[in-house]
Structures are given as structure tokens and as C-alpha cells.
N, C-alpha and C positions, 0 to 999 in steps of 0.2 A: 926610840925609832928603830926598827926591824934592819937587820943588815940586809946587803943587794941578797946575798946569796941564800938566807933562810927567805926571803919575800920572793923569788925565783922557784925556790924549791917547793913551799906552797904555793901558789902559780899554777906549777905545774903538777901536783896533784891536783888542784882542783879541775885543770885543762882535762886530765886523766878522767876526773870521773866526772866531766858532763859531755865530754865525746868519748866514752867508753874504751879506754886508747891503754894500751899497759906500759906507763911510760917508767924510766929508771927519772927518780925526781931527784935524787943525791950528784951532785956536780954536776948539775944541767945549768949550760949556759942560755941568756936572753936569749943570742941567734938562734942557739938550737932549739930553743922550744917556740921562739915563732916561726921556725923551717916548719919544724912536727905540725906546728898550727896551718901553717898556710898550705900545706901536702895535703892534710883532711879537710880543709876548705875546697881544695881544687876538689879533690874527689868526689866531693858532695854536689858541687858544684854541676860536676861532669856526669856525676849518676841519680842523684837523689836530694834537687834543688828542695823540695818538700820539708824534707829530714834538716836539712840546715835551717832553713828559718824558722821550724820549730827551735832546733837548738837556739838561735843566736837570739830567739825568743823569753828560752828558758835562764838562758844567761842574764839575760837583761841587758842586750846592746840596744842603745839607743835605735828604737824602728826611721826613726828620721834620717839618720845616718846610713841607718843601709838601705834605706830607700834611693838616698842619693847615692850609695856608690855602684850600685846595681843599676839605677839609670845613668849617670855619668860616666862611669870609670869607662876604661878599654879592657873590652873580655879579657886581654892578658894582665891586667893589672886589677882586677874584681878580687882574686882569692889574696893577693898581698896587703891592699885595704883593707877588705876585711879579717884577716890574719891580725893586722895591728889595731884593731879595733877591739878584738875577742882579746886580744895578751893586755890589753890596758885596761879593759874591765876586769880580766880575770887578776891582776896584781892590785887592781884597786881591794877585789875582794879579798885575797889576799892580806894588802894592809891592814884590814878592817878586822879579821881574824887574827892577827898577829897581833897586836896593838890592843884587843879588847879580851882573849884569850890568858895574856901573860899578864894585864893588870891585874 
């Protein structure tokens, strides 16, 4: 099993290259890289809803899930839902890469 810190660090390169973001992925903690996420959610949000659900498309967040949080949610709590939607797929990915990688 992948320790918190190398599953975080890939995480967050992959966060890196599907929102084209230049992040430092060497001692990035959980909080910080779902702050990073949820700041370029809002933004996207605020400027270019189009581009994000492509992305969270490309990712493969469950479309049922962000159908509902984009209907339900309170506009101020839309990019923090989907912030921790996008870091829990993106560590699932993660896992899946670590785990199949170093067998």
C-alpha cells in the first residue's frame, strides 16, 4: 500500500496536468492541494463554467454527482464540493498508478 505522502504527491501531479496548473508536488499537503483545487474551481466557475465540465469531464467525476452539486449546493459551497470530488478521484487515480506501476 502507497504511503499518504507519495499517493498526495502523485495526486497532485496528476491535479497538475489535467488543470494545466504548475504545481510544487514534493511536500504538498491534502489541505493544500485541495485549497489549489478548489481556488481553480472557483475560477472556472466565475469565468469559464464550459472549460470546467469539460475538465471534470476529462477526469471522470462522476456526471451524477456534479449534476447534483451544481443543482443543490449553495453557490458558496459549489467549488468546495466539487474540489473534494476532483481530489478523491484524482487519489483514487493515483492509487491505481502507484499500486500497479511498482508491481
Amino acid at each position: 500500500m502507497p504511503s499518504e505522502t507519495s499517493l498526495i504527491e502523485v495526486g497532485a501531479s496528476i491535479v497538475s496536468k489535467d488543470f494545466e496548473l504548475e504545481l510544487t508536488t514534493e511536500s504538498i499537503s491534502k489541505e493544500e492541494l485541495l485549497n489549489i483545487i478548489r481556488k481553480t474551481v472557483q475560477h472556472y466557475l466565475d469565468n469559464d463554467l464550459n472549460h470546467l465540465l469539460n475538465i471534470l469531464y476529462r477526469i471522470d467525476v462522476n456526471e451524477a454527482i456534479v449534476k447534483t452539486i451544481l443543482s443543490t449546493a449553495s453557490p458558496e459551497n459549489i467549488a468546495d464540493a466539487l474540489a473534494e470530488e476532483i481530489l478523491n478521484r484524482e487519489l483514487k487515480k493515483a492509487e491505481y498508478r502507484l499500486k500497479y506501476n511498482n508491481s
